[in-house]
C-alpha positions as a LaTeX table, in Angstrom:
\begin{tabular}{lrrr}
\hline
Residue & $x$ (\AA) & $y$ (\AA) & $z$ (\AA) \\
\hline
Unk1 & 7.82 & 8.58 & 84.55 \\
Unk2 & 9.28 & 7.19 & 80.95 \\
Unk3 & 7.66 & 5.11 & 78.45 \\
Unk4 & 9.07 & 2.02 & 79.51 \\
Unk5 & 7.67 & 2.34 & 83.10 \\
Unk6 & 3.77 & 3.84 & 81.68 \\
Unk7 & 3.68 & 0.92 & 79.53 \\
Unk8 & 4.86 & $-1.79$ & 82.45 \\
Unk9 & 2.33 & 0.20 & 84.75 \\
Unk10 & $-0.65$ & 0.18 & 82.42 \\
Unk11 & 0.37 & $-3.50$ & 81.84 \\
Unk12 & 0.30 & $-4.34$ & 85.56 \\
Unk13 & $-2.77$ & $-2.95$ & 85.71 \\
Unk14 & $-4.66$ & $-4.28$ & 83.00 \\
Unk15 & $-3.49$ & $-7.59$ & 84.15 \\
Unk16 & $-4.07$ & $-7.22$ & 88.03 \\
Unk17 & $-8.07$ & $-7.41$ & 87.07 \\
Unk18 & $-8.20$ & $-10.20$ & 84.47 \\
Unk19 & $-11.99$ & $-10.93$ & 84.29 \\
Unk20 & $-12.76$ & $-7.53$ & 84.15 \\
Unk21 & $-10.07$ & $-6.58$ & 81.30 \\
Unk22 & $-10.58$ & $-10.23$ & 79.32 \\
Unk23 & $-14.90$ & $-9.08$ & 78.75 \\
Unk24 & $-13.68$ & $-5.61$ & 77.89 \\
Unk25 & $-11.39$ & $-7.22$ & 75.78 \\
Unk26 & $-14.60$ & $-9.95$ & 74.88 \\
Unk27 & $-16.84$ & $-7.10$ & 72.81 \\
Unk28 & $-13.97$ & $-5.76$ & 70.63 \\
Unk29 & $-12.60$ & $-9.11$ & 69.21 \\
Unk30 & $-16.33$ & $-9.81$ & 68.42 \\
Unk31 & $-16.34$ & $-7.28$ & 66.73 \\
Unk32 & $-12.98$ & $-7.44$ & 65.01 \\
Unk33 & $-13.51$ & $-11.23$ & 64.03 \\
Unk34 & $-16.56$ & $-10.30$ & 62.55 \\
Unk35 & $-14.58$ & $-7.69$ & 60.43 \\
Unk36 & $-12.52$ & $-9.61$ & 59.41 \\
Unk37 & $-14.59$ & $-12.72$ & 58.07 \\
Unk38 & $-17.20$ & $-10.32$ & 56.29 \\
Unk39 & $-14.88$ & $-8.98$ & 54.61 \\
Unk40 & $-12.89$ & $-12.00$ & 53.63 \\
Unk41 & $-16.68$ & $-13.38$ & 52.58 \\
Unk42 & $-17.09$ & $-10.14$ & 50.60 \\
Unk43 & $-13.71$ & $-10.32$ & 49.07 \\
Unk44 & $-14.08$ & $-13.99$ & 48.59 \\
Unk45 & $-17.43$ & $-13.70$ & 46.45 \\
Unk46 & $-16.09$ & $-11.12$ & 44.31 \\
Unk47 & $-13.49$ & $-13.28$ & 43.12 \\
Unk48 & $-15.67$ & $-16.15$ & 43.03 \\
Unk49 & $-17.90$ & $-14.29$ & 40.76 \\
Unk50 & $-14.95$ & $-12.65$ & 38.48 \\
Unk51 & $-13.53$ & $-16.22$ & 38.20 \\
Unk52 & $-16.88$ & $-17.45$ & 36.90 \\
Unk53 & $-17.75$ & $-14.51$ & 34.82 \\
Unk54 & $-13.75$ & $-15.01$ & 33.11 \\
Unk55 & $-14.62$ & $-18.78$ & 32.30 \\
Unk56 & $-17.31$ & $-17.57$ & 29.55 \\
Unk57 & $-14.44$ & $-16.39$ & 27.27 \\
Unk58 & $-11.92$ & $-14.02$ & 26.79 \\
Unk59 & $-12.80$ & $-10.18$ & 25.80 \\
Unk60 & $-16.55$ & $-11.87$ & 25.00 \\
Unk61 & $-19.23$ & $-10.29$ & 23.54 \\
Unk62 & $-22.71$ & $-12.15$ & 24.04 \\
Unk63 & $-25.48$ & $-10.86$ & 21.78 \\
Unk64 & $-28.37$ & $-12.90$ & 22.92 \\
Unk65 & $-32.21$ & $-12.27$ & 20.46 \\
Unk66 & $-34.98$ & $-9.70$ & 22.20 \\
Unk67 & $-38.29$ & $-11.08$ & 23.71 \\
Unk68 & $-41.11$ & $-12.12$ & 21.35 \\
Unk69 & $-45.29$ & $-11.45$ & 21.64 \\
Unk70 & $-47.84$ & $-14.27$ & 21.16 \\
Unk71 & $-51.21$ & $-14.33$ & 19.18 \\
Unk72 & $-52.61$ & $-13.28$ & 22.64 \\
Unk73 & $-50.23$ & $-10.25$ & 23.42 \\
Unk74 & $-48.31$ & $-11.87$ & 26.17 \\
Unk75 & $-44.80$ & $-10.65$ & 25.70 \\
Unk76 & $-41.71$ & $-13.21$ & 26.59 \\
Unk77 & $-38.93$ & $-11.86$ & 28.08 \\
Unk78 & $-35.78$ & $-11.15$ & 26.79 \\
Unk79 & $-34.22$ & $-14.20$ & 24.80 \\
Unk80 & $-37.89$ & $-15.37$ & 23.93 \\
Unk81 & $-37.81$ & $-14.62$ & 20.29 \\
Unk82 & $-35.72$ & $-15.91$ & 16.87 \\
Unk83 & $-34.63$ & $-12.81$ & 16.12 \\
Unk84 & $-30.97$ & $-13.89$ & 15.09 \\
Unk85 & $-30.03$ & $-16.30$ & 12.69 \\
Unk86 & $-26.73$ & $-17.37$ & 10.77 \\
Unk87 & $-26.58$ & $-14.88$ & 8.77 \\
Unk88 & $-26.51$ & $-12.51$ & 11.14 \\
Unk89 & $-23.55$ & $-14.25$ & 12.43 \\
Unk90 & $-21.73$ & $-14.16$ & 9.43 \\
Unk91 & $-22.22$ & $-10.58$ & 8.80 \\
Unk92 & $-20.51$ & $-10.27$ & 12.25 \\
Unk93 & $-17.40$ & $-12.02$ & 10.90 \\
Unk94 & $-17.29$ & $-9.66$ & 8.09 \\
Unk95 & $-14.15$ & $-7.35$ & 8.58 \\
Unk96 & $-14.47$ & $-4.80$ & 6.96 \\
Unk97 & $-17.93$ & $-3.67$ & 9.03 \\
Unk98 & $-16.41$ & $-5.11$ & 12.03 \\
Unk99 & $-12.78$ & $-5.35$ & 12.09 \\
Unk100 & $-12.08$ & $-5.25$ & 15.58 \\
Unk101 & $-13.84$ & $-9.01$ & 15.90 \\
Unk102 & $-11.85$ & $-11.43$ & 16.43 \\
Unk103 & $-13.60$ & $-14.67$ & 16.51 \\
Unk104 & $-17.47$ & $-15.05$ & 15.49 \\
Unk105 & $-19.46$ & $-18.59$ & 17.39 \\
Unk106 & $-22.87$ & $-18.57$ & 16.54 \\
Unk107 & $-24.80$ & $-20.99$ & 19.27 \\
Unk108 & $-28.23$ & $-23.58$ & 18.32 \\
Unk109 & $-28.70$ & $-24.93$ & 21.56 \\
Unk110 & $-30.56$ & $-28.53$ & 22.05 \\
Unk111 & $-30.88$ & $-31.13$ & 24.79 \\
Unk112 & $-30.47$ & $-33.99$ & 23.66 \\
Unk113 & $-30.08$ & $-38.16$ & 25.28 \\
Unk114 & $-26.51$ & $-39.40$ & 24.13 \\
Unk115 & $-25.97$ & $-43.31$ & 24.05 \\
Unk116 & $-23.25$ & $-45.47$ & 24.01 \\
Unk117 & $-22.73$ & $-48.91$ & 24.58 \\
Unk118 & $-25.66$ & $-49.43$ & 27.43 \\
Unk119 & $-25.28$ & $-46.20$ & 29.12 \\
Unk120 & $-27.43$ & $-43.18$ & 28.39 \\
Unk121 & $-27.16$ & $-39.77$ & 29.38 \\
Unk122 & $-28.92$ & $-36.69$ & 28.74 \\
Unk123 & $-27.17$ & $-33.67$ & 28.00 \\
Unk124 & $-26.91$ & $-29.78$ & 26.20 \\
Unk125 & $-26.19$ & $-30.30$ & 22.72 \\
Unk126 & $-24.19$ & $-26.97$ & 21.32 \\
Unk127 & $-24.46$ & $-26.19$ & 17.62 \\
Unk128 & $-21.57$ & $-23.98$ & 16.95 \\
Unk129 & $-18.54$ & $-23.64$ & 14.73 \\
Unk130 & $-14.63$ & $-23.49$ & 15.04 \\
Unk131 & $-14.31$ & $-20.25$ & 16.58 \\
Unk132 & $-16.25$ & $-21.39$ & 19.42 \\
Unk133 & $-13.17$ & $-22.73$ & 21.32 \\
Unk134 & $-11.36$ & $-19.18$ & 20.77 \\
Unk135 & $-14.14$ & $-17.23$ & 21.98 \\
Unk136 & $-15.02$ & $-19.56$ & 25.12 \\
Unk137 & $-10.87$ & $-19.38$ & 25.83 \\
Unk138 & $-11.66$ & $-23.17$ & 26.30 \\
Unk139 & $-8.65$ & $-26.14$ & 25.18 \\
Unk140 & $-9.40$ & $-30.08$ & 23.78 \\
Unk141 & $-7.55$ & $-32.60$ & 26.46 \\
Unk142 & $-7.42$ & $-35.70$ & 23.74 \\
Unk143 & $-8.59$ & $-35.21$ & 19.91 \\
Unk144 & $-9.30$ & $-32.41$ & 18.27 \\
Unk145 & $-12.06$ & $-29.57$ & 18.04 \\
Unk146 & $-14.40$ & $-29.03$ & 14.89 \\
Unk147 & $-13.48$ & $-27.53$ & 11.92 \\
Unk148 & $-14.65$ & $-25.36$ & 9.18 \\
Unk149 & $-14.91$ & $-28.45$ & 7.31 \\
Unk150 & $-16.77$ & $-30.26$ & 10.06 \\
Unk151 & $-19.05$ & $-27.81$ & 9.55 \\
Unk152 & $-19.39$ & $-27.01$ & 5.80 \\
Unk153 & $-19.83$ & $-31.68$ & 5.36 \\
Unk154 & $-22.33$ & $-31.27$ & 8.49 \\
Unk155 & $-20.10$ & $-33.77$ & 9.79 \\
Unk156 & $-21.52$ & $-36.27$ & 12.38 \\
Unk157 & $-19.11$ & $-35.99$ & 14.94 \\
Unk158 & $-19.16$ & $-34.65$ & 18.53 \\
Unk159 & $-16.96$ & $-33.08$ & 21.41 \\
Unk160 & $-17.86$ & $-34.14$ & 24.80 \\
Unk161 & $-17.56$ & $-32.31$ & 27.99 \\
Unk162 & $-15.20$ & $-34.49$ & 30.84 \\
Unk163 & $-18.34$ & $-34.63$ & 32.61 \\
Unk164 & $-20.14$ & $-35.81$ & 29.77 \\
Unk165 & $-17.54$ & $-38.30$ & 28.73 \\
Unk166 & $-17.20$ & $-39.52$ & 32.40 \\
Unk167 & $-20.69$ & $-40.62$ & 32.42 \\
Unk168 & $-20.68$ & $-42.60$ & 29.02 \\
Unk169 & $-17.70$ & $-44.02$ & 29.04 \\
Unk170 & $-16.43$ & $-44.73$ & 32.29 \\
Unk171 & $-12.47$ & $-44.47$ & 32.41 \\
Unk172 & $-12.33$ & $-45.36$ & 28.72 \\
Unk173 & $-11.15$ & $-42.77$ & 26.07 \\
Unk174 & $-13.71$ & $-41.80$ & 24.52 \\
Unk175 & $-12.02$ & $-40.20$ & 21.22 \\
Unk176 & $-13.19$ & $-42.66$ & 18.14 \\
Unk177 & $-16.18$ & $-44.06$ & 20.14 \\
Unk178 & $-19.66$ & $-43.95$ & 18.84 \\
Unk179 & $-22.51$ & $-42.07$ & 20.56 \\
Unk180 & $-26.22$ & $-42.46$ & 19.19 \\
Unk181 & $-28.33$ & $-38.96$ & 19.56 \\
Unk182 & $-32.00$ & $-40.18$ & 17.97 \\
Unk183 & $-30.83$ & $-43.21$ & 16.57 \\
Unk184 & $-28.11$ & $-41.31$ & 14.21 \\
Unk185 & $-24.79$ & $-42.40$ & 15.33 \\
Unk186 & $-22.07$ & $-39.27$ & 15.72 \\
Unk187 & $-18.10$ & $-39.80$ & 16.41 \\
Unk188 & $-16.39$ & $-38.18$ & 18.88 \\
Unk189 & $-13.73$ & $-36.41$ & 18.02 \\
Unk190 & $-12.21$ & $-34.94$ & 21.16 \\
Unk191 & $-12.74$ & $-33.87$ & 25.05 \\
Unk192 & $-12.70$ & $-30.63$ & 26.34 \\
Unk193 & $-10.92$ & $-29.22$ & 29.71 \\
Unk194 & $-12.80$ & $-28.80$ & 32.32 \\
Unk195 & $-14.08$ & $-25.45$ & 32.99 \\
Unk196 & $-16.70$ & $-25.90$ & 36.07 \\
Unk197 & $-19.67$ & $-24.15$ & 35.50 \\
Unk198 & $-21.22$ & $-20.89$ & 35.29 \\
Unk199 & $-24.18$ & $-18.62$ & 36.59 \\
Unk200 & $-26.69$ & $-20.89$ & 34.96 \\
Unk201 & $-25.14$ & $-24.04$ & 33.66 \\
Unk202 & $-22.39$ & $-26.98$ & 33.82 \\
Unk203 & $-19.95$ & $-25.95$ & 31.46 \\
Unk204 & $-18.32$ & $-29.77$ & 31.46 \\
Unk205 & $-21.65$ & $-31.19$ & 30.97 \\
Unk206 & $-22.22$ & $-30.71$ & 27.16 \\
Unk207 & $-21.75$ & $-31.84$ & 23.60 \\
Unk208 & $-20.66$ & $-29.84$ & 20.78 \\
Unk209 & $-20.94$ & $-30.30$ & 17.14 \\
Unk210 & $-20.90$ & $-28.68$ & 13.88 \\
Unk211 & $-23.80$ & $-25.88$ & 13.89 \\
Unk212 & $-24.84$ & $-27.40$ & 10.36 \\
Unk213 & $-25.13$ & $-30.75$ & 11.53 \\
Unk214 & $-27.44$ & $-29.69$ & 15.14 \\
Unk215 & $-29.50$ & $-27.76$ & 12.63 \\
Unk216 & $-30.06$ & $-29.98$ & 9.38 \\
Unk217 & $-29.90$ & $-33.41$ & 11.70 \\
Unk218 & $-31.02$ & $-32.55$ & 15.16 \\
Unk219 & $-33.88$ & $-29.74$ & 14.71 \\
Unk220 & $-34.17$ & $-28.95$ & 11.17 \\
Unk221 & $-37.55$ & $-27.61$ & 10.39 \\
Unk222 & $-38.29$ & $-23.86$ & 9.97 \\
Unk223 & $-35.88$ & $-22.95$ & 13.21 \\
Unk224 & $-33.18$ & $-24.61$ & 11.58 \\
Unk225 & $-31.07$ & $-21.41$ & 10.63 \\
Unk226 & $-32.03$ & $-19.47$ & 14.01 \\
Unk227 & $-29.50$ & $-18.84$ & 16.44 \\
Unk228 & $-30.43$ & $-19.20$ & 20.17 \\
Unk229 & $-26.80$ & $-16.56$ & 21.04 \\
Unk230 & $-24.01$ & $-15.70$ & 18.75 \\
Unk231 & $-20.34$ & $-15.32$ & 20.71 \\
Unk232 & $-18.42$ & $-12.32$ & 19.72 \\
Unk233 & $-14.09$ & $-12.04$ & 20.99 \\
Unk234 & $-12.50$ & $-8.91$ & 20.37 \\
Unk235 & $-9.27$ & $-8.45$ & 19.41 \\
Unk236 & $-8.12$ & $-7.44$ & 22.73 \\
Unk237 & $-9.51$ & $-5.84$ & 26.06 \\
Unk238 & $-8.93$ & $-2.15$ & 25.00 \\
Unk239 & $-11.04$ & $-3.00$ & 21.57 \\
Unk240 & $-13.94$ & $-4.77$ & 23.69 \\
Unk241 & $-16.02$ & $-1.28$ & 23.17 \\
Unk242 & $-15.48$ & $-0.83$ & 19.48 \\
Unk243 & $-16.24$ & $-4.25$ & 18.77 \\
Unk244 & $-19.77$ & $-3.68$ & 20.69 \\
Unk245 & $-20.37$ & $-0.55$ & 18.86 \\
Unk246 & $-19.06$ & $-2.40$ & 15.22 \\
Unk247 & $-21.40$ & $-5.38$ & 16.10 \\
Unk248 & $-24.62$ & $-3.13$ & 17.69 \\
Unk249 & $-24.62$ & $-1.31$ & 13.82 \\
Unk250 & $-23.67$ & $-4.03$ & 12.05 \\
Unk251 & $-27.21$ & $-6.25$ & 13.45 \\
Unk252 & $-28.78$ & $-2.98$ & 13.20 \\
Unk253 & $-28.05$ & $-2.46$ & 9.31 \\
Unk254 & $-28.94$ & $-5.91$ & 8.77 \\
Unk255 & $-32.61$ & $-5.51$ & 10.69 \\
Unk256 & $-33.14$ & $-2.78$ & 9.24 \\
Unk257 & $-33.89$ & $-0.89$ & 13.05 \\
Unk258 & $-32.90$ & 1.69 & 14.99 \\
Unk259 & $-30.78$ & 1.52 & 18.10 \\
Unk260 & $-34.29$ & 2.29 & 20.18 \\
Unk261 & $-36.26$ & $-0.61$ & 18.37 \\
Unk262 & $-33.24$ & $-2.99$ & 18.77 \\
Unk263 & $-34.74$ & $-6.93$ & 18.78 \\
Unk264 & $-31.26$ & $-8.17$ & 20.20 \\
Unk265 & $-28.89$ & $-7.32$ & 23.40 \\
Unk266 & $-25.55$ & $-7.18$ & 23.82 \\
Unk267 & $-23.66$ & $-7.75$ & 27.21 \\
Unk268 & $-20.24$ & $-8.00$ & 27.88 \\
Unk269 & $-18.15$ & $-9.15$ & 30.45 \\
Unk270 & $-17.53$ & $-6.15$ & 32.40 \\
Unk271 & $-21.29$ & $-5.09$ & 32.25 \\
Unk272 & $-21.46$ & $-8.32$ & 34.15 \\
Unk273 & $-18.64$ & $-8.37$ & 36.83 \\
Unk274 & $-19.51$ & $-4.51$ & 36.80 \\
Unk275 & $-22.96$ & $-5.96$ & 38.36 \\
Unk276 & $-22.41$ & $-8.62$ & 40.36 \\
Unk277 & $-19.47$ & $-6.64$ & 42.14 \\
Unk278 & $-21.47$ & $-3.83$ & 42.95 \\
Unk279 & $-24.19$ & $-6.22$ & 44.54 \\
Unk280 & $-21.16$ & $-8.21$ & 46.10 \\
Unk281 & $-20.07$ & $-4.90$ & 47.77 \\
Unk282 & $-23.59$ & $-3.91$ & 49.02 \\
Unk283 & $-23.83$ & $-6.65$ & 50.91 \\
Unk284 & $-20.19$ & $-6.61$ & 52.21 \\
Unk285 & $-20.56$ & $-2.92$ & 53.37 \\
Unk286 & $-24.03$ & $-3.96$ & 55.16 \\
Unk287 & $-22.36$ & $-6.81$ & 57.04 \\
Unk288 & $-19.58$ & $-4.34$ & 57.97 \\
Unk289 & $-22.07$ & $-2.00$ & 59.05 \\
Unk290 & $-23.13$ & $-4.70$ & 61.29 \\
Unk291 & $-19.66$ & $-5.45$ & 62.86 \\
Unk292 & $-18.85$ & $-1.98$ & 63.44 \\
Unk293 & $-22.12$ & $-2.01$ & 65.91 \\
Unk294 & $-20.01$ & $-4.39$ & 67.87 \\
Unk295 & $-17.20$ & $-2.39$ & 67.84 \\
Unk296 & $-18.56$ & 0.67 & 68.51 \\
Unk297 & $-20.51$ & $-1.58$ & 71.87 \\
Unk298 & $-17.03$ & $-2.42$ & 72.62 \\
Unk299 & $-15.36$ & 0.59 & 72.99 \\
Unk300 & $-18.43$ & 1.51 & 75.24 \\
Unk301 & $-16.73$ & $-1.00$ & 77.38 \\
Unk302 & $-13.32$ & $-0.02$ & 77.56 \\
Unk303 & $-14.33$ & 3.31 & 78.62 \\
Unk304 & $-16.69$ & 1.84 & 81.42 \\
Unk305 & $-13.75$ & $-0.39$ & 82.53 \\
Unk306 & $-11.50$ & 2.86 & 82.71 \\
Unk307 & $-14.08$ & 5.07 & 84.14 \\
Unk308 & $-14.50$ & 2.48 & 87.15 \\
Unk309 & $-10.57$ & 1.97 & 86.94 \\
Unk310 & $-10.36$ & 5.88 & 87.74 \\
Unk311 & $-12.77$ & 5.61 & 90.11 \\
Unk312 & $-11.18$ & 2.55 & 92.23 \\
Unk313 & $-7.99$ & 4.20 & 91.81 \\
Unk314 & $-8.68$ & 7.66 & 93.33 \\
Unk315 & $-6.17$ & 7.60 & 96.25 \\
Unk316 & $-3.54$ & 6.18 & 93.70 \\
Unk317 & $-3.93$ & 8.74 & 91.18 \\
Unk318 & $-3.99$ & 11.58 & 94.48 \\
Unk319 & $-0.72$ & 9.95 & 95.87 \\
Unk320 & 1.11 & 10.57 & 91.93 \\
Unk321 & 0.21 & 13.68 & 91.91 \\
Unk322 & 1.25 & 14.97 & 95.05 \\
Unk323 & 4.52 & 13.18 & 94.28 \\
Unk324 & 4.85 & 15.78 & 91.83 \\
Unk325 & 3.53 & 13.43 & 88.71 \\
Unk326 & 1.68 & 16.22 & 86.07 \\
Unk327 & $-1.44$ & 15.42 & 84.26 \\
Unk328 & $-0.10$ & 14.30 & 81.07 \\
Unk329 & 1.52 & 11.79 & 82.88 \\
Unk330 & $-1.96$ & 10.59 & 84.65 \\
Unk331 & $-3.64$ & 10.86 & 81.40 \\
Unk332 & $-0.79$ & 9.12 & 79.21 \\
Unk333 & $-1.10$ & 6.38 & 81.92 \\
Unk334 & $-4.64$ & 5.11 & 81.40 \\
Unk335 & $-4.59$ & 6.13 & 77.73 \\
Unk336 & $-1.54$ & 3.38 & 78.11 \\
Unk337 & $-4.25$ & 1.02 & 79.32 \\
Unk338 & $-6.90$ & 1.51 & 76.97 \\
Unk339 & $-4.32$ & 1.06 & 74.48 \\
Unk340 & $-3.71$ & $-2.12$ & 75.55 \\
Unk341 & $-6.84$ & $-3.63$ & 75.65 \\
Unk342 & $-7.88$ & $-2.35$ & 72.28 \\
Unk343 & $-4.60$ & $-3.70$ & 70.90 \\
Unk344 & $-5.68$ & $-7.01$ & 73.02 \\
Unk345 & $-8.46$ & $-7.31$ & 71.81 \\
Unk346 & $-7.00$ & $-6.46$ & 67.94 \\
Unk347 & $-5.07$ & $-8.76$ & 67.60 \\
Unk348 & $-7.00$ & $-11.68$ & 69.40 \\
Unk349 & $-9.90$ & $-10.74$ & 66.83 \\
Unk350 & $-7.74$ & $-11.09$ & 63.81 \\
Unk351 & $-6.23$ & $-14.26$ & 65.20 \\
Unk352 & $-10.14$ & $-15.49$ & 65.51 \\
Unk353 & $-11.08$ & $-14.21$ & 61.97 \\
Unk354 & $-8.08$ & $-16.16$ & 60.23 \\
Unk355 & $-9.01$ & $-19.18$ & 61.85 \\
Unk356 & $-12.82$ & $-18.85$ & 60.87 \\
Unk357 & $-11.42$ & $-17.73$ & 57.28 \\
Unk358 & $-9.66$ & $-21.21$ & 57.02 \\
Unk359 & $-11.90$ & $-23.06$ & 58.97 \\
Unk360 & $-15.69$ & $-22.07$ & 57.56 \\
Unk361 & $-15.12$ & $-22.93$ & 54.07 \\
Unk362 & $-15.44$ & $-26.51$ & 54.92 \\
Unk363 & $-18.67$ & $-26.03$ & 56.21 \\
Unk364 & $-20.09$ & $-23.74$ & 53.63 \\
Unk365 & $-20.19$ & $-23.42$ & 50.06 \\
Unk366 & $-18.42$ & $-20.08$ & 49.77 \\
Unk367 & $-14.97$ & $-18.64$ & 49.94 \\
Unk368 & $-13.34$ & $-16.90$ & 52.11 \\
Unk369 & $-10.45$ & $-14.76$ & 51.35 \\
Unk370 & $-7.52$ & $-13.89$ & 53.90 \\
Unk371 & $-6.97$ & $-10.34$ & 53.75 \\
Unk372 & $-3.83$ & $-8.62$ & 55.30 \\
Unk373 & $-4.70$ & $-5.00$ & 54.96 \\
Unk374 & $-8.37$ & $-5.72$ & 56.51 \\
Unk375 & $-6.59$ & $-7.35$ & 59.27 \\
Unk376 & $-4.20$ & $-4.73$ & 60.23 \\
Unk377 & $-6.76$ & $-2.49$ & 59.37 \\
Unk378 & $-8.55$ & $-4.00$ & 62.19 \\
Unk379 & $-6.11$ & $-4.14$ & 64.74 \\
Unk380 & $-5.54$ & $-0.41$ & 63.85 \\
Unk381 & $-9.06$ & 0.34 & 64.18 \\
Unk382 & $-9.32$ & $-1.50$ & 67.75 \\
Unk383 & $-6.06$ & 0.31 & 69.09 \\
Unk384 & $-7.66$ & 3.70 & 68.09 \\
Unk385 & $-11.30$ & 2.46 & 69.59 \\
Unk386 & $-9.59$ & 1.96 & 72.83 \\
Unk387 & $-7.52$ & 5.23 & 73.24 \\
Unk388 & $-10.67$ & 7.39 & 71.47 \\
Unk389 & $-12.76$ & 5.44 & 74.56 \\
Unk390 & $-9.93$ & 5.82 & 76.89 \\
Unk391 & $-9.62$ & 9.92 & 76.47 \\
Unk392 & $-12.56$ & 10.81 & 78.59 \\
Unk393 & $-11.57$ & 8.79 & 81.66 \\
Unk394 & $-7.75$ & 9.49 & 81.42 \\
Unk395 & $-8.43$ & 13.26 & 81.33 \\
Unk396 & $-11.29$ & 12.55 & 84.08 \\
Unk397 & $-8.36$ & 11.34 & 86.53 \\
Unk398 & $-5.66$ & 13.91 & 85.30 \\
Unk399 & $-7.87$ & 17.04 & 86.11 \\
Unk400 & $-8.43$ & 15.41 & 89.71 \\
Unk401 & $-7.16$ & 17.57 & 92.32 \\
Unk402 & $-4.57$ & 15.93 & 94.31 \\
Unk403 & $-5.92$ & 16.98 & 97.75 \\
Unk404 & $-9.33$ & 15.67 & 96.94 \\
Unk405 & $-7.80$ & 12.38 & 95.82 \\
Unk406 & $-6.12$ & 11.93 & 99.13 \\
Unk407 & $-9.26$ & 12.43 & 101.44 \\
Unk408 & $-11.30$ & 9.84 & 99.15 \\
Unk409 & $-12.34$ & 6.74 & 100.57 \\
\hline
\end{tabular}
């Protein structure tokens, strides 16, 4: 017996029992759909969170200020304390302690209720300078962005998120309007793209001005030359780590501290992604772990099916053989079979997955990515659960003796 005529045989008989073959079939497209989507979910947060991690900035550094201790001895955590100010930040931009810095954005950070007209709306007001657009890798739709000058006049003018320029002005440009932040009236100069948001705010609902001008006319006081973050770009990707290291001694130096009595972090991007990747893929390995249960319980089936196919099939398998068939031929026959319910199965799973992968994301908040190698991966990995499951009862009926076949009832 060929190929041709073990795989029409095997097909013949896979299809002469329908119900029996389509719930075999049932638990390994369970568990091949559920491959499939967890993955896709897996691969789809990963991205989601890369995407969101790339909108801070390009090659950022973010050195936030440590935690601080009240009168009582209750520590804050980290961020808590005014440990960096704007001096700090301009000993960052110095170059020749820390030349592989690109772009220097120290951050005062204020909410604030804008006005204009009869509309109101309350918003994050960012103090920051002209390297702030650089290191944020954000653009200006309409206007312009702050300058140096902007900043050295303490101008009184403003940069609106869309979001924030949606909501006081309607469909009206807003560039040369008038918003009123505690009765002191500020320009705006431009609009930002938008950007979406971020692990912890809206990064199109905002308003940026001139770090003198939030300090001197917004909070002034004591706090007034405190930073609440200070934005560091490198030069490029392969410099991100010497521009740490440059900026980690360079805020040492000026604290007069060593590296283990540091009052200021430093994070970067990749410590980040690094982070929310690895907890991305922990929970996409656990849900995998939980699909290959169904797999495994459906190639627990397929060798059932083919035990009780063996079984049925006795007399058949006795006739062959005495008709001078050898084992191998027996065996490759109902390995055929298993094949082709695994494959079945496969390739209906996959089919299912796709069509959850497209269809779920309306219905949830997160993505799901299509992936091609997890679904041929997956309609390898049922073809091999069905001939691994199919081994036992194909070499059950090839070491049956021919005469004993015969006389079975």
């Amino acid at each position: 017996m060929g190929w041709m005529e073990t795989l029409r045989t095997g097909w013949e008989a896979v299809r002469s029992h329908r119900m029996r073959s389509g719930l075999t079939v049932l638990g390994i497209l369970i568990g091949i759909a559920a491959v499939v989507l967890t993955v896709g979910l897996g691969e789809g947060a990963q991205q989601q969170v890369s995407s969101q991690i790339n909108a801070l900035g390009s090659n950022l550094l973010i050195v936030s200020p440590g935690s601080s201790t009240d009168s009582s001895g209750v520590r804050g955590g980290m961020g808590s304390a005014a440990t960096l100010t704007i001096d700090d930040a301009n000993a960052l931009a110095a170059k020749d302690a820390a030349p592989d810095i690109a772009a220097v954005a120290p951050i005062k950070q204020t909410s604030a209720s804008l006005e204009a007209n009869s509309t109101n709306w309350t918003t994050s007001v960012v103090g920051t300078t002209a390297d702030w657009l650089s290191a944020r890798a954000r653009t200006v739709t309409s206007g312009r962005f702050i300058t140096t000058a902007d900043d050295a006049a303490a101008a009184a003018v403003t940069v609106l998120g869309p979001t924030t320029a949606s909501e006081l002005f309607g469909g009206l440009d807003p560039v040369g309007q008038t918003v009123t932040i505690n009765s002191i009236p500020f320009q705006v100069i431009g609009v930002l793209n938008s950007a979406g948001s971020d692990s912890s705010s809206n990064l199109d609902d905002q308003a940026v001005m001139p770090f003198s001008t939030v300090s001197t006319r917004l909070v002034g006081g004591s706090s007034r030359n405190s930073v609440s973050s200070i934005y560091l770009e490198a030069k490029s990707s392969s410099l991100l780590s010497a521009a740490y290291q440059e900026a980690t001694n360079q805020l040492l130096n000026c604290h007069h501290l060593t590296a283990s009595s540091a009052d200021f972090t430093i994070t970067t991007q990749q410590s980040l992604l690094t982070t929310a990747t690895s907890v991305s893929k922990t929970l996409t390995t656990l849900l995998a772990g939980i699909a290959a249960l169904s797999l495994l319980v459906g190639g627990i089936g397929v060798m059932n099916i083919m035990l009780v196919s063996v079984t049925e099939r006795t007399r058949e398998i006795g006739l062959r053989k005495a008709l001078g068939a050898p084992p191998s031929v027996i065996r490759r026959q109902f390995l055929v079979e298993a094949s082709v319910l695994g494959l079945g199965g496969g390739l209906i799973g996959a089919a299912l997955g796709v069509a959850g992968a497209i269809v779920l994301p309306h219905f949830i908040s997160d993505p799901i990515t299509i992936s091609g190698t997890a679904i041929v991966g997956a309609i390898v990995v049922a073809v091999v659960i069905g001939v691994a499951f199919g081994v036992y009862p194909a070499s059950r009926a090839a070491r049956l003796a021919p005469i004993d076949a015969l006389r079975s009832e």
